[in-house]
C-alpha positions as CSV (number, residue, x, y, z in Angstrom):
1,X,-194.7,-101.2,150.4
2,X,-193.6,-101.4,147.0
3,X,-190.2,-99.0,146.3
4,X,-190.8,-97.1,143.4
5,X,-187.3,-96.4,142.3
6,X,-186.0,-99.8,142.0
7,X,-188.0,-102.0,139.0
8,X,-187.1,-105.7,139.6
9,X,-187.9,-106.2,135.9
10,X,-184.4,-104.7,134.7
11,X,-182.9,-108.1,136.3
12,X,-184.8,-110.1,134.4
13,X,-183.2,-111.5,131.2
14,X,-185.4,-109.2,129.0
15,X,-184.6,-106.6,130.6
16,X,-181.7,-103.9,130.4
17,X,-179.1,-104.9,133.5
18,X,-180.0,-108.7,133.3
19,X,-179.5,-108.5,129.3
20,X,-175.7,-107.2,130.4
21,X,-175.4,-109.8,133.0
22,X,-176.1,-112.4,130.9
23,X,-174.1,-111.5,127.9
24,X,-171.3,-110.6,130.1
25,X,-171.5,-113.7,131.9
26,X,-171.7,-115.7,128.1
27,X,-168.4,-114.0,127.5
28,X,-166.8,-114.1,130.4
29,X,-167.7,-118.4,130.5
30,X,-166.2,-118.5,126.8
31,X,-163.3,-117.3,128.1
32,X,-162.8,-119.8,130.2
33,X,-163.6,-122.4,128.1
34,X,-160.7,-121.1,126.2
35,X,-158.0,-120.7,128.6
36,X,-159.0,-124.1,130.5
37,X,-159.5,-126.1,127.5
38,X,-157.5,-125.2,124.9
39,X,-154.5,-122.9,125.9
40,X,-153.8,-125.4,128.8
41,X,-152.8,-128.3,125.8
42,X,-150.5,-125.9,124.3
43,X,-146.9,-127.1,125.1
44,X,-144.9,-123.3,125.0
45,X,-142.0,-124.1,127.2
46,X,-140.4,-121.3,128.9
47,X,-137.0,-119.8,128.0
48,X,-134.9,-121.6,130.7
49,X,-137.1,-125.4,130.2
50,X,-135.8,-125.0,126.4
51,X,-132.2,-124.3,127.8
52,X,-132.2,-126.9,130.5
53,X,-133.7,-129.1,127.7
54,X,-131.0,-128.7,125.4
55,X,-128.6,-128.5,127.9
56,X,-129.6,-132.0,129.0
57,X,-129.1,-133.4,124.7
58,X,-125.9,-131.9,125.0
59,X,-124.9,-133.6,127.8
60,X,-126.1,-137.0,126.8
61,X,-124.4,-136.4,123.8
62,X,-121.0,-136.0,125.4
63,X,-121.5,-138.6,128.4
64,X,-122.5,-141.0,124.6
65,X,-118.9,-139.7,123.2
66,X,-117.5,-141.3,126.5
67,X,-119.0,-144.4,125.8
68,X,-118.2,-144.9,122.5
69,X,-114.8,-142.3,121.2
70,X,-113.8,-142.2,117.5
71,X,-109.9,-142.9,117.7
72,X,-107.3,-144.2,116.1
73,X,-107.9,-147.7,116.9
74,X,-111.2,-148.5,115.1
């Protein structure tokens, strides 16, 4: 009954394909860990966010100006 060709013993973890799993899978969740945890609370805006951004100071700026103008009078 017993299939000569296959070994279940190279899945176990001291054997050769469960060794490569398991390191593989060690990697592959430290990865992880790394994009989800720490990339995720990096704050890299994207080239048109920093434009609308500054776009937006530069409008508060001049709706400000409005407000308050620099003439002649004060």
């Amino acid at each position: 009954m017993r299939n000569s060709s296959f070994n279940i013993e190279y899945l176990s973890p001291t054997g050769l394909i469960g060794f490569w799993v398991l390191f593989i899978g060690l990697i592959f969740t430290g990865l992880m860990f790394y994009f989800v945890f720490f990339r995720l609370n990096d704050n890299d805006a994207s080239y048109k966010d920093r434009r609308r951004k500054k776009l937006e100071k530069e409008d508060q700026k001049r709706r400000i100006e409005r407000l308050y103008p620099k003439g002649k009078y004060y």
